[in-house]
N, C-alpha and C positions, 0 to 999 in steps of 0.2 A: 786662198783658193789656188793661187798660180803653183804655191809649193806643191800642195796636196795633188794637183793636176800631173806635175813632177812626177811624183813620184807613183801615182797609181797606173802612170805612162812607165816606166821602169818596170815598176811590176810584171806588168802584163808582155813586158819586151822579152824579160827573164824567161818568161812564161813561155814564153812563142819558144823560145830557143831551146828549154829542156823537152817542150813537145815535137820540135821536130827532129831533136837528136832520138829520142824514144820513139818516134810512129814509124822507124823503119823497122823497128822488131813487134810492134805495136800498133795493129793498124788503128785500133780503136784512139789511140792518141791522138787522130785526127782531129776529130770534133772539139776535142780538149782545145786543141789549136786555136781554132777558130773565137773558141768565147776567150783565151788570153790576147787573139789578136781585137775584139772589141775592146778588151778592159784596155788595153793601150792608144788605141784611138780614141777611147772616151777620155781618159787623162791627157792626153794632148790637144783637144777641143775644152776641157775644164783648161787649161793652160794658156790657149790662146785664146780664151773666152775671158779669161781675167785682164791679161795683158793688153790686150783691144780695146774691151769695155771697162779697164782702169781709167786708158787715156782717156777714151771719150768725154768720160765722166769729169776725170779731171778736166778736161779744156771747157764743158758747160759750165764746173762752177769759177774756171777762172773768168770769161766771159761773165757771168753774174756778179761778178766782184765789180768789173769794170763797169758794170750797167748801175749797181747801187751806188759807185764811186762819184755819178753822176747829182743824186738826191743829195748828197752828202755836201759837195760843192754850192747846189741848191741853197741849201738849208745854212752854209759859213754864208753867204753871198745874203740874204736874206737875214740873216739876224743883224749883218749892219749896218742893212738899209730899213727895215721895221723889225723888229722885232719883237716879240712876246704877242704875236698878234692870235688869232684865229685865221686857221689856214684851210684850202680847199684843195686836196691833193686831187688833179682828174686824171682818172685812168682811162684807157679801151674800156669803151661798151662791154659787159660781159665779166670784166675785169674778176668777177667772183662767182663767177658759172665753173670752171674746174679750178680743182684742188691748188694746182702745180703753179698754174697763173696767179692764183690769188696769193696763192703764200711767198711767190714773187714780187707782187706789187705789194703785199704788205712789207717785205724786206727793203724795200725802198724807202716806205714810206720813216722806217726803223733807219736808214740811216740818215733821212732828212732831218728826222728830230732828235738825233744823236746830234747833228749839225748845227741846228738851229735853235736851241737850248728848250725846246718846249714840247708838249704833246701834245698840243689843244689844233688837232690835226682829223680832218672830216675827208674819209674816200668816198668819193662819187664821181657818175658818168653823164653823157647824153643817154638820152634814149635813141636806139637805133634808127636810123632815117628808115624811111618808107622805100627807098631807092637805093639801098644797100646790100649790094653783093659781094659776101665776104670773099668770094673767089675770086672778083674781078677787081674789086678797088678796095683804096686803101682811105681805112677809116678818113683821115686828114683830107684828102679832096672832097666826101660826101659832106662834111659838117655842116652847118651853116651857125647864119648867127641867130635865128631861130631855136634853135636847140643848146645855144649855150647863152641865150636869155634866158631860156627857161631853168637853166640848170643855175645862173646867179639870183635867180629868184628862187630859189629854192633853199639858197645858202645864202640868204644876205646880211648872215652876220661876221663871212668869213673878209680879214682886211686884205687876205694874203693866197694867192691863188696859183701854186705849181700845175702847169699843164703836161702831162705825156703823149696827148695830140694835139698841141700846140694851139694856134688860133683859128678861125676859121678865115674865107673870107670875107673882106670889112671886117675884119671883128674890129679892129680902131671904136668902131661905136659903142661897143660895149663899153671903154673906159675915157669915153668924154668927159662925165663927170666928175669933178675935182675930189666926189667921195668916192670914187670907182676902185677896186682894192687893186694890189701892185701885183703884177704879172712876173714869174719866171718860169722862158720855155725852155724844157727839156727839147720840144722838136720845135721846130716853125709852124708845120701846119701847112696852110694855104693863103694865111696873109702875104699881103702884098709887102716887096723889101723896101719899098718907098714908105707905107705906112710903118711899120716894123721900127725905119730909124727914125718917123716921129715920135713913135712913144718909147723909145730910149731919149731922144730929145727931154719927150716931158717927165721922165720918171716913171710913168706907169709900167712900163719894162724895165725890171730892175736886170737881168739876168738871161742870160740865151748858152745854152750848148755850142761851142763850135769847135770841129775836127784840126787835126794838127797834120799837115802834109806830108809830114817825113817822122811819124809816130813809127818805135818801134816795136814789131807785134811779135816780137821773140817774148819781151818784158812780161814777167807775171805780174798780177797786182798784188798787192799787200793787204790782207783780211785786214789787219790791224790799222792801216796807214791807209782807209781810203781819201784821203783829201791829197797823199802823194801817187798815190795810182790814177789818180784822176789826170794827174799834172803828162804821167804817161803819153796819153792818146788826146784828150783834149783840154781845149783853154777857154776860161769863162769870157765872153764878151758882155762888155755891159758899160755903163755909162763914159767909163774913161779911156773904150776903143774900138766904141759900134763905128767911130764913121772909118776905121779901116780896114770894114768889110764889105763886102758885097752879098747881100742875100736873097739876090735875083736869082 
């Protein structure tokens, strides 16, 4: 598109120049002008319509590399603390209301189980609280553990539980039970960081996201190598160096 932009920008330059050396002897070559002077303005709008909305484009799917880079970690981090299990991927509410988001979060879930050697993998959500305004707040504060009991009774065959909105608050109670399935969160959510490093304590948190301070955001990721693109921007926390962080 950028070339073709090129060149139909040329064209039309060509154009302007033989009509205004001719519309001195030729008044009628005026108007001629005028439509070589759109065809050059159209080709240099095709030209910088390319080049713009190349980058763009490119910087969304490099961000989406980075984002499934995440499931990917997930899913190594999880097959060598259980493995082969049945797993509950929770996405946003909604998660398969448009096109664009859905085939997003199924891409994740596509590289958890490249990860995690298995595909016995179930996407579901809450249901929407009652006191949920998508303009004003963000899923992770409204949850409760109301809505993500119902959502483990609804899967309780699943041993293995990736969340995208993390925990609620209390959520701890949901995995008191010694058969309660093992947790990794992509976000935190809105538990509390006291509760958080008891269940890295106990095992039920096998896995947590955490950002890298001095990541550098020049770096592309690697379609091929996400478990090295991950290494990029963030580092997995999890049993063997929750206690040196802080999740307050």
């Amino acid at each position: 598109m950028y070339y073709v932009g090129i060149a139909v920008m040329v064209f039309g330059l060509v154009g302007l120049i033989v009509c205004a050396k001719k519309q001195r002897v030729n008044p009628a070559m005026q108007s001629v002008a005028v439509i070589f002077a759109l065809v050059m303005f159209s080709g240099l709008g095709m030209a910088l319509y390319d080049q713009m909305g190349g980058n763009v484009q490119s910087e969304i799917e490099n961000e989406q590399l980075f984002l499934y880079s995440r499931s990917a970690r997930a899913g190594k981090c999880l097959n060598a603390v259980k493995p082969g299990a049945k797993v509950l991927f929770v996405a946003n509410p909604g998660w398969d209301k448009e096109e664009v988001h859905k085939a997003q979060v199924e891409k994740q879930v596509e590289a958890f189980k490249a990860a995690y050697g298995s595909g016995d993998v179930v996407i579901d959500s809450i249901p929407l609280p009652a006191n949920y305004d998508e303009n004003a707040d963000a899923i992770e504060d409204v949850i409760t553990v109301k809505e993500f009991t119902a959502l483990l009774d609804k899967n309780k065959d699943a041993q293995v539980i990736v969340t995208d909105i993390g925990l609620p608050e209390k959520g701890e109670r949901l995995l008191r039970d010694k058969n309660a399935p093992v947790v990794f969160l992509l976000s935190q959510g809105n538990i509390s960081g006291k509760a958080l490093k008891n269940l890295f304590k106990s095992g039920k948190v096998a896995g947590m996201i955490g950002y890298k301070s001095k990541a550098d955001y020049e770096i592309k990721a690697d379609e091929d190598d996400l478990l090295k693109s991950f290494d990029v921007r963030y580092e997995l926390i999890d049993g063997s160096n929750y206690t040196k962080h802080n999740f307050d």
